[in-house]
VMD Tcl script that draws the C-alpha trace (Angstrom):
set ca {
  {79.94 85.80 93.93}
  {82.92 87.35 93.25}
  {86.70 87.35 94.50}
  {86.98 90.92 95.35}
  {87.88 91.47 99.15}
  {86.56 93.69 101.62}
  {88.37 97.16 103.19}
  {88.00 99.82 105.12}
  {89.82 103.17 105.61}
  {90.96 103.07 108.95}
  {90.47 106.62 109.84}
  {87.14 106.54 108.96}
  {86.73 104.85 112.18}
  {88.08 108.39 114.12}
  {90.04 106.31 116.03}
  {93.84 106.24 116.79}
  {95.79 103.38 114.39}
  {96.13 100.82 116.38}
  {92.59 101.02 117.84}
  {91.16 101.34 114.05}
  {93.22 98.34 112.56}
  {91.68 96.72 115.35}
  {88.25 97.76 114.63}
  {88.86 97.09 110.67}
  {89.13 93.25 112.18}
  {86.38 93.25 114.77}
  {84.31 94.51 112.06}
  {85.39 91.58 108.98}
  {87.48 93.41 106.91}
  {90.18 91.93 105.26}
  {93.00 94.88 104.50}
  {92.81 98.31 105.72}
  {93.83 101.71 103.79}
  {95.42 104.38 105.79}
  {96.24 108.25 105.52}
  {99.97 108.76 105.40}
  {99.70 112.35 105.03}
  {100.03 113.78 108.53}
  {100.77 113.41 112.33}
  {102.19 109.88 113.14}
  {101.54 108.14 109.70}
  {103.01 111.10 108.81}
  {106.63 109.05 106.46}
  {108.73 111.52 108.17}
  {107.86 110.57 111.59}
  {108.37 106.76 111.29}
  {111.38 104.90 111.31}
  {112.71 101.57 109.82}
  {111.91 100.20 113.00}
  {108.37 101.80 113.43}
  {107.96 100.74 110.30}
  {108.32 97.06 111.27}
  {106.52 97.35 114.05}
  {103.20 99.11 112.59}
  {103.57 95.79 109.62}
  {103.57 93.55 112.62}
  {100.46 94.83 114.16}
  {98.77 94.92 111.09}
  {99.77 90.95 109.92}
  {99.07 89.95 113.75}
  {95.01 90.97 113.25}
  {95.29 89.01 109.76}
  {95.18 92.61 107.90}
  {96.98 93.32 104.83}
  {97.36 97.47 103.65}
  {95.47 97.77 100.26}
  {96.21 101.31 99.97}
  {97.76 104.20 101.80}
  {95.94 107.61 101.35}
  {98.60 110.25 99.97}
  {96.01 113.59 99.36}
  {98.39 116.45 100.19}
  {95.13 118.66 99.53}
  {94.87 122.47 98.51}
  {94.52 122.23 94.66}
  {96.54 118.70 94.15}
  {99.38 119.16 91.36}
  {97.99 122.29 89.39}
  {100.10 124.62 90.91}
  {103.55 124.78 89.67}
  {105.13 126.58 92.79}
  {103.15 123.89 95.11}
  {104.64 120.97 93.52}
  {108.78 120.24 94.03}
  {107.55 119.82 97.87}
  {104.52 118.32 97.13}
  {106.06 115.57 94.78}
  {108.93 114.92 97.37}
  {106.03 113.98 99.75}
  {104.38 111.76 97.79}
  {107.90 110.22 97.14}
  {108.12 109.54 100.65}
  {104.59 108.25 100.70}
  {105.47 105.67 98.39}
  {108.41 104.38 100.03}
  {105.91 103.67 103.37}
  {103.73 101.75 101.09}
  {106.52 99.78 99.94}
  {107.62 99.23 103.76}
  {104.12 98.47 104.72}
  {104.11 95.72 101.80}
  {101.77 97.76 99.32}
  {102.07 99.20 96.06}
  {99.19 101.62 96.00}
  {99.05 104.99 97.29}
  {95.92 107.12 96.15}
  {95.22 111.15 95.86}
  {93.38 113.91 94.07}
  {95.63 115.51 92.03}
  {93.19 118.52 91.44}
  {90.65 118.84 88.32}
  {91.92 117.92 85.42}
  {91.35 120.25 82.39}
  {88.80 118.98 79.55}
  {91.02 121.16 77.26}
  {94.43 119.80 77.17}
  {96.16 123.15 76.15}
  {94.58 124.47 79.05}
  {98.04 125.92 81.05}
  {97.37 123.51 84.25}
  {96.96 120.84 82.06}
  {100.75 120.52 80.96}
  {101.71 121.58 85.22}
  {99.40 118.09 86.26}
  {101.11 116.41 83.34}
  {105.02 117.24 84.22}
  {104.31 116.06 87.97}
  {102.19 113.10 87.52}
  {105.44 112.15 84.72}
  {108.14 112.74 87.70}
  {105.76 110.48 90.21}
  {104.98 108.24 87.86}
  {108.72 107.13 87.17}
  {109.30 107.36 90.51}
  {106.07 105.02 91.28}
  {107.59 102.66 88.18}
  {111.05 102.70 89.87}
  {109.91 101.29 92.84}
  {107.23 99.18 92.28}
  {104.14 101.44 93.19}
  {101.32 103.00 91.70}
  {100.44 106.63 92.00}
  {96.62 106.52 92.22}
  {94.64 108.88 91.38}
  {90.99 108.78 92.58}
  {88.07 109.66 90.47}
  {85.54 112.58 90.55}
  {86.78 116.01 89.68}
  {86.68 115.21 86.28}
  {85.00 112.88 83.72}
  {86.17 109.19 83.36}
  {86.72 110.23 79.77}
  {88.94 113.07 80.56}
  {90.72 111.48 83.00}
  {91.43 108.57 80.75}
  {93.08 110.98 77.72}
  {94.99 112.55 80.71}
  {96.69 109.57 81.71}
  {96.86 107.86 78.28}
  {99.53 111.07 77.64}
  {101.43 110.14 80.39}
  {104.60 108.08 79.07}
  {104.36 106.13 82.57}
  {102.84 103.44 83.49}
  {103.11 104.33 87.13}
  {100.42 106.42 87.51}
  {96.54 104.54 87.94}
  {93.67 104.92 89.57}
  {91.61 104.63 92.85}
  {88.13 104.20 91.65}
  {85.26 105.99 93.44}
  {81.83 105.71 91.50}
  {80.01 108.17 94.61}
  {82.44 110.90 93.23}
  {81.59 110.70 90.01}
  {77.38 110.33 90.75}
  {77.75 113.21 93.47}
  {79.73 115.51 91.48}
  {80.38 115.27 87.52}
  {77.05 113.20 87.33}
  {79.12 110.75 85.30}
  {78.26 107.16 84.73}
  {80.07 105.25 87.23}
  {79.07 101.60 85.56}
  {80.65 102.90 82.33}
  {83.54 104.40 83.70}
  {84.74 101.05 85.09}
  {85.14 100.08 81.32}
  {86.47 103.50 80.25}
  {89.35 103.19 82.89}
  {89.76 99.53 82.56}
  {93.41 99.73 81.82}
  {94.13 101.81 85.12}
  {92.34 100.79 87.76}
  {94.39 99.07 90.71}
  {91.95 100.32 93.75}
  {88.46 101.30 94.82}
  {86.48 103.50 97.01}
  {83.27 101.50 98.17}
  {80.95 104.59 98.77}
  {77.42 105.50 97.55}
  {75.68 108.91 96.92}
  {73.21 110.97 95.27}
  {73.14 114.36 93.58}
  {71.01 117.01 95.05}
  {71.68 119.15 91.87}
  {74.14 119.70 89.27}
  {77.39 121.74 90.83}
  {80.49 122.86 89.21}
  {83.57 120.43 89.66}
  {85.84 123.27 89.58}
  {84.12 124.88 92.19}
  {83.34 121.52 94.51}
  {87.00 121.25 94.49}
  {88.10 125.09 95.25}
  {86.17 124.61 98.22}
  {87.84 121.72 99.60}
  {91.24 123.56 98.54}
  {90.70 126.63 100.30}
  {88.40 125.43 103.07}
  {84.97 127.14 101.83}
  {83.77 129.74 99.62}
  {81.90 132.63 99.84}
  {77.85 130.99 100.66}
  {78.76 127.58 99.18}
  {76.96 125.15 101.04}
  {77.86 121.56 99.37}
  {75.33 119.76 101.22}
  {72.96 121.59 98.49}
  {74.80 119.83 95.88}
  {75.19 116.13 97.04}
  {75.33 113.57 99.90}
  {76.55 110.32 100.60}
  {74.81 107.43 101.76}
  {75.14 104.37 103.36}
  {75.72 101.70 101.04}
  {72.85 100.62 98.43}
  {71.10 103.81 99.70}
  {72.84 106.20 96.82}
  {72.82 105.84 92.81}
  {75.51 103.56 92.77}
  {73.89 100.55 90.97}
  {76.55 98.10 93.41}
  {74.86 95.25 91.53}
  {76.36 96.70 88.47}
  {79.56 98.12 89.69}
  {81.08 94.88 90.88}
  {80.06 93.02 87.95}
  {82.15 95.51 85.58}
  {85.10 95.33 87.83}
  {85.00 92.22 87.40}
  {84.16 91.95 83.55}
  {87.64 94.34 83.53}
  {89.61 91.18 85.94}
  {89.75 94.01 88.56}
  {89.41 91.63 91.53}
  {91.19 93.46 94.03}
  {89.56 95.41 97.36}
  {86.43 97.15 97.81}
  {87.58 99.62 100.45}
  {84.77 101.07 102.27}
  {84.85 104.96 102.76}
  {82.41 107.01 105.10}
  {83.35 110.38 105.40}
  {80.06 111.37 106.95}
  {77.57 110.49 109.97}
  {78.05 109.89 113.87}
  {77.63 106.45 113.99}
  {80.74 105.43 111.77}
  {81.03 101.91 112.95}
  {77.90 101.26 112.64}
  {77.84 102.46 108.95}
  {80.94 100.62 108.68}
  {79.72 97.63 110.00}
  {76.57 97.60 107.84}
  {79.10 98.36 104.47}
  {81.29 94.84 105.18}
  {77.53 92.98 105.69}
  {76.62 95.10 102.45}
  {79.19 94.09 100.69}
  {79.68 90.20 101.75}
  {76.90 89.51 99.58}
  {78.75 89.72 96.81}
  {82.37 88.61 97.88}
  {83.41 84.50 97.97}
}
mol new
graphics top color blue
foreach p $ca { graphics top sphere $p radius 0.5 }
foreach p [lrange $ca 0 end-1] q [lrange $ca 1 end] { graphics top cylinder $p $q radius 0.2 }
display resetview
C-alpha cells in the first residue's frame, strides 16, 4: 500500500463545476484537477472574490486542487507567432493555481523534436524558459504531460532548460497508445521532474506517427485519419499499463503525490470513474 492519493479531472464528469467537484466527492476522490483554459474557469473571467468563493466550495466537500489543466491546444509552443499570447495565458493560469492553493498546472506543449537543432526545438525551448521563470517566481510548476514524444527526449529537452520551473504531468496511456514507449521505465527516466499524474490505461491498435497524432488534435482532423485505428483507452487495468508496476516506480522515485484519474472516452463516465477510484484504492493507504 502506498501513500499516493486519489483524483479525478472534474470535467471528465461533463458536468458543470460545482456539480463535478461534487461528484469528485460522492465518488471518493480526494483532490480534483480542473481545465482553466476556457468559459468560466476561464482566469480572465474570475475575480479575487470568485476566486475565494470557488476555494471555499472546493475545501467545504474536503477537496484539495492537485492540478489545473492549462492546454491552450493547436500545436502547443512550436509556433513562434502563437506564443507571446499563448505564454501570457498560461501566466494567468498559474496565478489561479496559486489562488486555488496549487502549484501545478499541466499542458502539451506540442512534440518535441528528437533532433535538438531541429528549428522548433530552440521556439519550445525560449517559451518553456520565459514560463518556467515565471512558474519559479511564483511558486508553480509548468507541467508538461507526456506522450508526443519519448521519455528520453523529453528528459534532454528539459534537462536544457536553465529552470527548474518547468516538470511534468505523467501519463503512461500516452506513451503505450502513441510513442509505444515504456511507461514503467519512463517513471525512472523522468524521476527528477515528475510533480503529477494522469491515471489512464490504453492499448495500441498499431504503430502511428506522433507528429501526425498530434497535427490532428491541432487542426481538428486530417485528411482520412481515423485515430481510433491507431489506439484506445480503457478502463483501468483493461490497457497495457502494468498499474502494478507503475505505482511501485513512482514510488521507488518518492513521487507520492495524486493519481488523477482521466477518461476522455465512453458514455457512462461516472461509472468508469467510479470503477477507477475502486481500481485504484487497492493500492492507496
Amino acid at each position: 500500500m502506498y501513500n499516493n492519493k486519489i483524483g479525478v479531472i472534474v470535467d471528465s464528469f461533463r458536468l458543470d463545476i460545482h456539480e463535478g467537484i461534487k461528484k469528485a466527492k460522492e465518488v471518493g476522490a480526494e483532490g480534483i484537477q480542473i481545465y482553466a483554459v476556457s468559459g468560466p474557469m476561464d482566469p480572465d473571467n474570475l475575480s479575487a472574490e470568485d476566486r475565494k468563493e470557488l476555494l471555499a466550495y472546493i475545501k467545504s466537500h474536503g477537496l484539495v486542487v492537485s492540478a489545473l489543466c492549462g492546454d491552450l491546444g493547436g500545436h502547443g509552443f512550436g509556433v513562434a507567432e502563437d506564443n507571446p499570447a499563448k505564454i501570457e495565458k498560461s501566466k494567468r493560469i498559474m496565478d489561479l493555481a496559486i489562488d486555488l492553493e496549487t502549484n501545478v498546472v499541466t499542458t502539451h506543449i506540442g512534440v518535441v523534436p528528437e533532433d535538438e537543432n531541429h528549428p522548433k526545438y530552440k521556439i519550445m525551448q525560449e517559451a518553456c524558459e520565459i514560463l518556467g521563470n515565471y512558474a519559479d517566481e511564483v511558486g508553480a510548476y509548468f507541467a508538461i504531460e507526456t506522450g508526443p514524444e519519448t521519455a528520453v527526449t523529453l528528459k534532454k529537452f528539459l534537462d536544457s532548460l536553465k529552470s527548474k520551473g518547468v516538470r511534468v504531468n505523467y501519463d503512461p496511456a500516452n506513451l503505450v497508445m502513441v510513442t509505444g514507449d515504456d511507461p514503467i521505465q519512463g517513471v525512472y527516466t523522468l524521476k527528477d521532474y515528475i510533480v503529477h499524474t494522469h491515471a489512464k490505461d490504453g492499448v495500441m491498435l498499431k504503430p502511428s506517427d506522433p507528429k501526425k497524432v498530434y497535427r490532428f488534435f491541432a487542426e481538428g482532423g486530417i485528411e482520412d485519419l481515423r485515430l481510433e485505428d491507431y489506439f484506445m483507452e480503457t478502463p483501468l487495468g483493461e490497457g497495457k499499463v502494468d498499474f502494478d508496476l507503475w505505482i511501485k516506480a513512482l514510488n521507488d522515485i518518492g513521487y507520492d503525490g495524486f493519481l488523477t484519474i482521466e477518461r476522455e472516452v465512453g458514455d457512462q463516465p461516472e461509472k468508469d470513474i467510479k470503477e477507477a477510484v475502486r481500481f485504484l484504492k487497492k493500492y492507496v493507504k
